[in-house]
N, C-alpha and C positions, 0 to 999 in steps of 0.2 A: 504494500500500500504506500502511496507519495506521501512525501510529510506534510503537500497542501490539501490534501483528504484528510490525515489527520487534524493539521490544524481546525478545518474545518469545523468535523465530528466535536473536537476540545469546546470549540465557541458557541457551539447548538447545546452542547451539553451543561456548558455555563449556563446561557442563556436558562432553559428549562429550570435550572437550578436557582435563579435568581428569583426574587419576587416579584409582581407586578407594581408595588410599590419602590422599588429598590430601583426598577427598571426607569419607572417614571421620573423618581428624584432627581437619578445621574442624567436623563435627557433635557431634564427641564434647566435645572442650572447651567449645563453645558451651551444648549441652545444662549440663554441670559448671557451669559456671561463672552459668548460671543457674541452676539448682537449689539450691547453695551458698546465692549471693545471696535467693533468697524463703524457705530456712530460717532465716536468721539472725534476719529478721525477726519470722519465730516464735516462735523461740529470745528472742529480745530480749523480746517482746512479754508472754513469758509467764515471764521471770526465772528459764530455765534455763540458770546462770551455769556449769555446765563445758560444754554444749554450744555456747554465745556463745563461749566459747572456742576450742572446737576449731574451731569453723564459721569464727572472725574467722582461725585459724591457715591452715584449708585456702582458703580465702579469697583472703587475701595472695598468698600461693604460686600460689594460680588466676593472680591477676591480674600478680603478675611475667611469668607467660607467656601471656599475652593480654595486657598492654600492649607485650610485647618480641618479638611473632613479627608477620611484616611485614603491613603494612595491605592489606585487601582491594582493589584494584583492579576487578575483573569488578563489572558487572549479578549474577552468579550470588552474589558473597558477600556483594556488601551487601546488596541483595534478599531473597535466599536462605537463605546457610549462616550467616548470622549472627542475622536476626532470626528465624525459624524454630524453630531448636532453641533456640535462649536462651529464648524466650516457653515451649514446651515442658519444658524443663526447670526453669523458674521455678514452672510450673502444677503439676511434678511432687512440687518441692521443697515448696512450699505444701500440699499434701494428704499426703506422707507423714513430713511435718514433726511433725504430731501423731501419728503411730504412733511417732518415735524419741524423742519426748519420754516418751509413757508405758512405751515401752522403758528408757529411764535412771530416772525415776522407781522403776520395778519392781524395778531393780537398786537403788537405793540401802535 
């Protein structure tokens, strides 16, 4: 058997073994916490200085709890639950980036 059948089999059998709650928690922060990160950059980029703000505030606070909750051990979260929604949420943050700018804009 190839070791990318194995690995595979490894990541299914994580999976299965994980909770649906478990599963949920690591996509949802991951996705956050990239999305956050590829707004900022917009935010930055384009010298909208309250929402560099709020973005750098929820930020932080992402990152207190994703550098303090325990390191991915499985194939399934380094693989997986980590790069996955982070690139997704990064891609998400990036394109709806410029609707909340012209949203604060509009407000001011």
């Amino acid at each position: 058997m190839s070791t990318r059948k194995i690995k595979y089999k490894k990541i299914v059998k994580e999976w299965k073994e994980a909770t649906r709650k478990e599963i949920w928690e690591a996509m949802r922060d991951n996705f956050v916490f990239g999305f956050i990160g590829a707004t900022l950059v917009v935010f930055i980029a384009t010298h909208t200085d309250m929402a560099v703000l709020v973005g750098y505030l929820t930020y932080y606070f992402m990152m207190g709890k994703i550098v303090n909750r325990p390191k991915y051990v499985t194939d399934l979260g380094r693989k997986i639950m980590f790069p996955i929604p982070s690139a997704l949420g990064a891609f998400t943050g990036y394109k709806l980036s410029y609707l909340l700018i012209g949203l604060i804009t509009h407000l001011n």
